[in-house]
N, C-alpha and C positions, 0 to 999 in steps of 0.2 A: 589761845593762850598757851598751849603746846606744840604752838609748829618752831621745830628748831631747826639749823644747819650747820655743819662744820664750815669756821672760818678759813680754814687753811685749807680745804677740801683739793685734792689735786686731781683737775678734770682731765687733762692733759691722759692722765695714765688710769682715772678713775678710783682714786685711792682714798683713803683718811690718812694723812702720814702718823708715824708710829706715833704711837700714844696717845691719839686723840679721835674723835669719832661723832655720833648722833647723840648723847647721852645727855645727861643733863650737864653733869657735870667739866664738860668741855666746852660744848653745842652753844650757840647766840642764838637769839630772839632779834626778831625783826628790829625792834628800836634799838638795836644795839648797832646793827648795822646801818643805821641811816644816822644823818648828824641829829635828827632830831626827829621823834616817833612819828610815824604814818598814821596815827588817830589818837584820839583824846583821852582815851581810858580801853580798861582790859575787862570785859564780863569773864566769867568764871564760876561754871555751874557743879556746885557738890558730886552730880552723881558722875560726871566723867573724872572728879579726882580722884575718886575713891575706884577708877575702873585699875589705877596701876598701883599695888601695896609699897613699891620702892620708893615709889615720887610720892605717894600720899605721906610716906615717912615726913621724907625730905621737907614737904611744903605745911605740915602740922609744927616743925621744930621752928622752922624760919619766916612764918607769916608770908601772908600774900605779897608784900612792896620786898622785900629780900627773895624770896621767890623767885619772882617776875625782875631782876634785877633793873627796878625803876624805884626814882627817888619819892618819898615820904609823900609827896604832896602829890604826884600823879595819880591820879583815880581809878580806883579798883572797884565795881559791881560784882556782887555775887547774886547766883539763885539758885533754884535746887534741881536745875535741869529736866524738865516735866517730859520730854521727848524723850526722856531715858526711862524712863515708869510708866509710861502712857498705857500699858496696857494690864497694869497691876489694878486692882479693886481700889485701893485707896495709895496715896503717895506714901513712899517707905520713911517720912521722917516727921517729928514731932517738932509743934511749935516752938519749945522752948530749949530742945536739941540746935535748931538751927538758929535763934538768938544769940545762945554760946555761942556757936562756928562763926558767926559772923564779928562778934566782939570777941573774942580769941584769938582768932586771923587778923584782926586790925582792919576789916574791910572798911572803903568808905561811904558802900550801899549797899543795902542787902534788901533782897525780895522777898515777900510772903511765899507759901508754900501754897501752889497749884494746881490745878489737876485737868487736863488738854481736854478741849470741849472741838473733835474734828470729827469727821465722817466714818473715816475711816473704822475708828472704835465703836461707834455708835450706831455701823450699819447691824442691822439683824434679816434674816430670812424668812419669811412668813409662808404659809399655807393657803389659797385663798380658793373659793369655791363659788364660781359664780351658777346659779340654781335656773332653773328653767324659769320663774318667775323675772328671773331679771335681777338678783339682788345679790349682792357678794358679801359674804362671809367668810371670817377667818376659821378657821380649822386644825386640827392636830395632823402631824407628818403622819400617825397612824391610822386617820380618817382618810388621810389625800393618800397615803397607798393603797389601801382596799379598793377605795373607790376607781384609782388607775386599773388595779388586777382584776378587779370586775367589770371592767368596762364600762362601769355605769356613767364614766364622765371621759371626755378627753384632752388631754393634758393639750396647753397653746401658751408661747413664749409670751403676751400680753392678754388679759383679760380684758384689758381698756378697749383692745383693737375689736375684738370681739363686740365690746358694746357699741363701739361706733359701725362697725357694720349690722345693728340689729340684730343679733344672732342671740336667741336665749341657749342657755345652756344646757344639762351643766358641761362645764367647764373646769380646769383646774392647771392652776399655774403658780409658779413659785413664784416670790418678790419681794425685794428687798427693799427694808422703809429705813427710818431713822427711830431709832428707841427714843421718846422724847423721855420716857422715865428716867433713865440713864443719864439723856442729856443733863437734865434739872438738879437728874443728884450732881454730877460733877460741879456744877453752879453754886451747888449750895456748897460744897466742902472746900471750894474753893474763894467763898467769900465768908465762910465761917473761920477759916485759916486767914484771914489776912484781917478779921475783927480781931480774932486771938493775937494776933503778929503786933499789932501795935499798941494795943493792952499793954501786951508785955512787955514790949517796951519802954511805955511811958512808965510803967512800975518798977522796970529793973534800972533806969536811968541810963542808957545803952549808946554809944559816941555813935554808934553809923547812923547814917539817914535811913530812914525804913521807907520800901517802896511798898505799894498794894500790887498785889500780882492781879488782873482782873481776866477773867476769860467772859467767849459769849457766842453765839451762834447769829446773830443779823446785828444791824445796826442800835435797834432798842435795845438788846438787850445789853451790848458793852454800855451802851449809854448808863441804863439802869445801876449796873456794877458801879461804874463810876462816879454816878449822883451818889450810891450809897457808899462807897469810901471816902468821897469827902466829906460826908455826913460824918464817919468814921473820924475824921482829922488828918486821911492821909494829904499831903502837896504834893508827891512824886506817884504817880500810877503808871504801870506798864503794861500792853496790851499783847495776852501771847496768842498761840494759838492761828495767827495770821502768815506763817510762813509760806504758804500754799495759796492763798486765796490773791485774787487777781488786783492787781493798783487801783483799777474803779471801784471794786469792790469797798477797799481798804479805806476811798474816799467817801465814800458812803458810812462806814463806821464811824466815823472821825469828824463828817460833817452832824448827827445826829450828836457826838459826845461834845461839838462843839458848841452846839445850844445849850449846854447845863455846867460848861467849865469854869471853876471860879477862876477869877484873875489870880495869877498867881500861884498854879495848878500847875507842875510839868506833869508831859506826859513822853513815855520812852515807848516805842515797838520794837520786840521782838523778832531778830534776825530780818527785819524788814530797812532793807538801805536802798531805795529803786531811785535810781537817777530821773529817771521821765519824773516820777512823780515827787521828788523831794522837797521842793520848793512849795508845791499843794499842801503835803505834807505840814511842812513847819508853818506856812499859814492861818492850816485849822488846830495848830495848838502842841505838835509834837516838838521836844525840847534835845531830846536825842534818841539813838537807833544804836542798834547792834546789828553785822552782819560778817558772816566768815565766805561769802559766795564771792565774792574777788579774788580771795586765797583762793578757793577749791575750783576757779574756777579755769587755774590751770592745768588741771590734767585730769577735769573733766568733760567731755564733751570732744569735739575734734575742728571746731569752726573759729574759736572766744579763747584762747589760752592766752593770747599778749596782749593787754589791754595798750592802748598811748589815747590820747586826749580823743580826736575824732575816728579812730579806728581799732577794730579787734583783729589777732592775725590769727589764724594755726599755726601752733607749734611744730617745728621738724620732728616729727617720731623716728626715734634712734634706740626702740630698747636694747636693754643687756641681752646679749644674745643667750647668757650662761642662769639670767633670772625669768629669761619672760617663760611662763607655761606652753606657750603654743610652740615656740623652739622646742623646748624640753620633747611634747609629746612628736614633733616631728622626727627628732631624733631617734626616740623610741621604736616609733614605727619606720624607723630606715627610707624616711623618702628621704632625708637628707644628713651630713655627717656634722656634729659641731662645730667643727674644725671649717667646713663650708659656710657656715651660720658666722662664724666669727669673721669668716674673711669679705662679708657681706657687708655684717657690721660697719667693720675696719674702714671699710673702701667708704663708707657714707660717711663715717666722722673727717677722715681723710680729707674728704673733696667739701664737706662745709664747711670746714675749717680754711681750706685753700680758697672758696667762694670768697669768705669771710675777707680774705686778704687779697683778694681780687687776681689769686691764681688759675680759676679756671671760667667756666663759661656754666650760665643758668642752667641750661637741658642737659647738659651733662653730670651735675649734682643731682637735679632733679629726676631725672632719670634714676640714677642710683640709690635716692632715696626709695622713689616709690617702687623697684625692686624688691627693697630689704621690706617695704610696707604691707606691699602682695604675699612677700614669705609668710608674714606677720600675721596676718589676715585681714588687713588693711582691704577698704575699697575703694580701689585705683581713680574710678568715676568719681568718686564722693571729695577726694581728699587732694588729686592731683591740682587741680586749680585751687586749690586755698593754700597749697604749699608756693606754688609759683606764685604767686600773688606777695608771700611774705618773702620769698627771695628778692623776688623785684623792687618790691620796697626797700628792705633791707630795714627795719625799723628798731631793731638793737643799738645801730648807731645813731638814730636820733635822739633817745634817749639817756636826759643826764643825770640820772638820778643814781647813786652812788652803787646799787647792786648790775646796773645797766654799763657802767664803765666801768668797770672792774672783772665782770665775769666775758662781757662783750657776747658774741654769740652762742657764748654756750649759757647765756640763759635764757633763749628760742627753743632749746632742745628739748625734749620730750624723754627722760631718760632719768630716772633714778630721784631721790628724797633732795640732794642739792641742786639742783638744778630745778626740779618743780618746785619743791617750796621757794624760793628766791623769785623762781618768775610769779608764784603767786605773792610773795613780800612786795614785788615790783605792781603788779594789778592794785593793791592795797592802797600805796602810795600815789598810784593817779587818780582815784578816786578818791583819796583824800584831797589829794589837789585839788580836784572838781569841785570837790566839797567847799572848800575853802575859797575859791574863787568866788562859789554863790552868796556865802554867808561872811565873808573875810575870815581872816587870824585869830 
């Protein structure tokens, strides 16, 4: 909801021309640049507005659809962004704080307030002491040190191993379990927040549609969430917490929630849009999805940056030679002069731009880039054949889609905020397309 780029942007010379810039105030959003938006609506989570005090101004005076310069009836979701507090005791925001924000902003969804049920926070570290009887016991770091300094026990990477090789102890080894306590509280405050969420709702008389935010650790247990907000009165429930976990997995969740869904039930996940599986997906009962990994997944990764229908290319890597850090510290340390960096630069935008126009020859570009890729600290092995592959192809120009003619091949290039975000606007819209193919208009 805030990836922006300058329209006039001048690649040519790498510029903003005067007066204009990345800012909000100048910058376009994706829908602005297509004749007509690359998905169906915009999520929008509290805690990443409130991360810039300028734009939270801005977007508090003018509502969410003035905002996001889209018309009235384009759909707008909010939530409280739980990946942004995941690791706080309790989420930083009260139930009838974010009723206001939601009817205030004019949203036309808003989500209960959550709290991330994932491994990651709910691993803990344990002590464990397996005893010459055979038996294992938890213990204090201050018991499991003595007992290391005394020798009375010896420390082994698994204790499991140890008992399958019959070995009595003692023994003693650290190990990390799941805090189920932890897990359970998160469970509860986050289906105690979305009982409170639509209470309040119903009592304050509130225009948006209220979603149930539901989290859960296996497939019962979302199930369970979910029996109990419809119990609740929720008809929109969204499943978070699933960004990480594998498409089987997910169908596994979904086929368990889809034994208890009333007719008539949407359900939204969670930063989860998986092509293999989407069609599985909307089967067992999902109604819509959010996901920003087409955007980001340009100038992340070094294999997936160009999406087109049956293929991903790598992107040409042409950083600034005067922004990237690993130039910088080269220069510092005198293996090389700027002024060399730049002319490295120079000669790679040169010759794919000449490629582009069918002035020079493959290995010759090629070569040049991955030159300037090696400066870089690019590896030659890893990256040479994914770059030739996207020369060969050339698949900028098969693409018609209005940021793909207009930029031509400088939105292949790996190189600065317009250029990446455009080629991530451009991923967006073919997977929108995809989309739209399986399910129509």
């Amino acid at each position: 909801w805030d990836d922006l780029v300058n329209p006039r942007y001048d690649f040519e010379n790498d510029l903003h021309p005067e007066g204009t810039g990345d800012g909000y105030d100048f910058a376009t959003y994706s829908h602005q640049l297509y004749e007509s938006p690359p998905y169906d609506g915009i999520l929008i989570s509290k805690i990443v507005v409130e991360m810039k005090k300028s734009k939270k101004a801005i977007f508090e005076r003018l509502g969410v659809h003035r905002y996001l310069r889209v018309p009235r009836e384009f759909p707008i979701m909010g939530d409280c962004g739980a990946f942004g507090y995941i690791t706080e005791e309790v989420p930083p925001y009260q139930t009838d704080e974010i009723l206001d924000y939601y009817q205030r902003l004019d949203f036309d969804f808003g989500v209960s307030i959550d709290h991330l049920i994932v491994n990651g926070v709910l691993k803990r570290e344990v002590c464990l002491l397996l005893d010459k009887k055979g038996e294992i016991k938890k213990i204090s770091e201050e018991q499991y040190t003595k007992l290391l300094e005394s020798g009375e026990a010896t420390e082994v990477k698994s204790i499991k191993r140890q008992l399958s090789l019959f070995e009595s102890g003692p023994y003693l080894c650290r190990q990390e379990i799941i805090d189920e306590d932890e897990r359970n509280r998160r469970y509860e405050i986050t289906i105690n927040n979305a009982r409170d969420f639509i209470e309040g709702h119903r009592k304050g008389g509130y225009r948006f549609t209220p979603i149930g935010a539901a989290q859960g650790w296996s497939p019962d247990s979302y199930a369970d969430a979910v029996a109990d907000y419809q119990k609740m009165g929720y008809k929109y429930i969204a499943l978070g917490g699933l960004v990480r976990t594998t498409s089987a997995d997910i169908i596994r969740v979904l086929e368990a929630i889809n034994k208890i869904l009333n007719k008539g039930t949407q359900l939204h996940l969670f930063g989860v849009a998986r092509p293999d599986a989407i069609e599985e997906m909307h089967r067992l009962g999902v109604t819509s999805v959010d996901s920003a990994s087409f955007l980001r997944r340009a100038w992340l990764g070094a294999s997936a940056n160009y999406h087109m229908l049956q293929e991903k290319y790598a992107a040409i890597r042409i950083p600034q030679a005067e922004k990237s850090p690993r130039a910088k510290k080269m220069v510092r340390e005198g293996k090389i002069s700027l002024e060399g960096v730049k002319k490295l630069e120079e000669k790679c935008l040169r010759l794919v731009r000449s490629y582009d126009r069918k002035g020079c020859e493959l290995d010759e570009v090629l070569e040049a880039v991955m030159v300037y890729d090696d400066l870089m600290g690019g590896n030659r092995n890893g990256h040479e054949q994914l770059i030739r592959k996207t020369l060969e192809d050339r698949p900028w120009e098969k693409c018609q889609c209005e940021i793909c003619k207009e930029c031509g091949v400088e939105v292949i290039i790996f190189r600065g905020n317009n250029r990446n975000r455009r080629r991530g606007f451009h991923n967006t819209k073919i997977f929108y397309d995809q989309f739209c193919d399986l399910f129509g208009d």
